[in-house]
C-alpha positions in Angstrom: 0.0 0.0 0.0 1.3 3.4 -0.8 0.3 6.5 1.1 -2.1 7.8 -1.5 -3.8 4.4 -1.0 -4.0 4.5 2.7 -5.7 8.2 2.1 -8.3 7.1 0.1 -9.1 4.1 2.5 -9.0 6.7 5.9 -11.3 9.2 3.4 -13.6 6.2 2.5 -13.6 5.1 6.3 -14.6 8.7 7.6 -17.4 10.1 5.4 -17.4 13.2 7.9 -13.9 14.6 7.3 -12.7 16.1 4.2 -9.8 15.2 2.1 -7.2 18.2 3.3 -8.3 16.8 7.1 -7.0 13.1 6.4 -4.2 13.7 5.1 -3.2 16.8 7.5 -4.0 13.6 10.5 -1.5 11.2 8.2 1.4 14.2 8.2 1.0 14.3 11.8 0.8 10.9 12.9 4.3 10.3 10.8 6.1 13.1 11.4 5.7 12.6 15.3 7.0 9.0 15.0 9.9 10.1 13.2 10.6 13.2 15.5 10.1 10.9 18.4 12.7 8.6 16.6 15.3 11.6 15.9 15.3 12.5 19.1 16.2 8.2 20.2 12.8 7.6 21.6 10.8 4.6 20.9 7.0 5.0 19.6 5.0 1.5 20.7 1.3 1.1 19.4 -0.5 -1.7 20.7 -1.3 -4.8 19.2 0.7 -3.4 15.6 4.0 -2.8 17.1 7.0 -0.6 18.2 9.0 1.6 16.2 13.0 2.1 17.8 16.4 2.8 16.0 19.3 0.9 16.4 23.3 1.5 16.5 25.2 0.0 12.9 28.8 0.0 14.0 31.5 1.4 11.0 32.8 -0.6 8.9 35.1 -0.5 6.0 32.8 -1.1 2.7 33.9 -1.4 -1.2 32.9 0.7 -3.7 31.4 -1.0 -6.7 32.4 0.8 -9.2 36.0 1.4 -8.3 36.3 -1.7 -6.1 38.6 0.7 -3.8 37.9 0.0 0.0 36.0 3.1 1.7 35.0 3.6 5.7 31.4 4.0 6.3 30.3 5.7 9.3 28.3 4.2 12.2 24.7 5.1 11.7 21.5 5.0 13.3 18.1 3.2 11.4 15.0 2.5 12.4 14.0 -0.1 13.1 10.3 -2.1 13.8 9.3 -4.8 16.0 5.5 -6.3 15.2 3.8 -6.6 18.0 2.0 -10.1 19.3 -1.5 -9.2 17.5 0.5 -8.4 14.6 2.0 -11.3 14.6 -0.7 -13.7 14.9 -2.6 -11.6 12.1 0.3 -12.9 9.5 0.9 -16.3 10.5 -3.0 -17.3 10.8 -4.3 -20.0 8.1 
């Protein structure tokens, strides 16, 4: 599902609320999961799961084209953990 696609199923879910509304909600509801995650917070819904980051350490890595050997830095990425609902919502029969 792209975003577009989730807009049209929240505009044909809520009848009440205009388009500009729905998606102004869906800006929100991202950006303060990825704020929460730039600032190293952890954002947990219930029953769908928990959004964290996680250290990579640096490591020396190749460049393709050149082959030559370059460092890449440590980052941090997100990272998300389905929760048990979730879970037993993909592995039902």
């Amino acid at each position: 599902m792209i975003r577009s696609e989730l807009l049209q199923v929240l505009a044909k879910e809520s009848p009440g609320m205009r388009g500009e509304e729905i998606e102004r909600v869906v800006d929100v509801f991202f950006d303060e999961i990825a704020k929460r995650l730039a600032d190293g917070g952890r954002v947990e819904l219930r029953g769908f799961g928990a959004f964290s980051t996680r250290e990579r350490d640096a490591r020396k890595g190749r460049n393709p084209r050149t082959g030559d050997s370059v460092e890449v830095p440590g980052k941090r990425v997100p990272y998300f953990k389905p929760g048990k609902d979730m879970r037993q919502r993909l592995n039902t029969d």
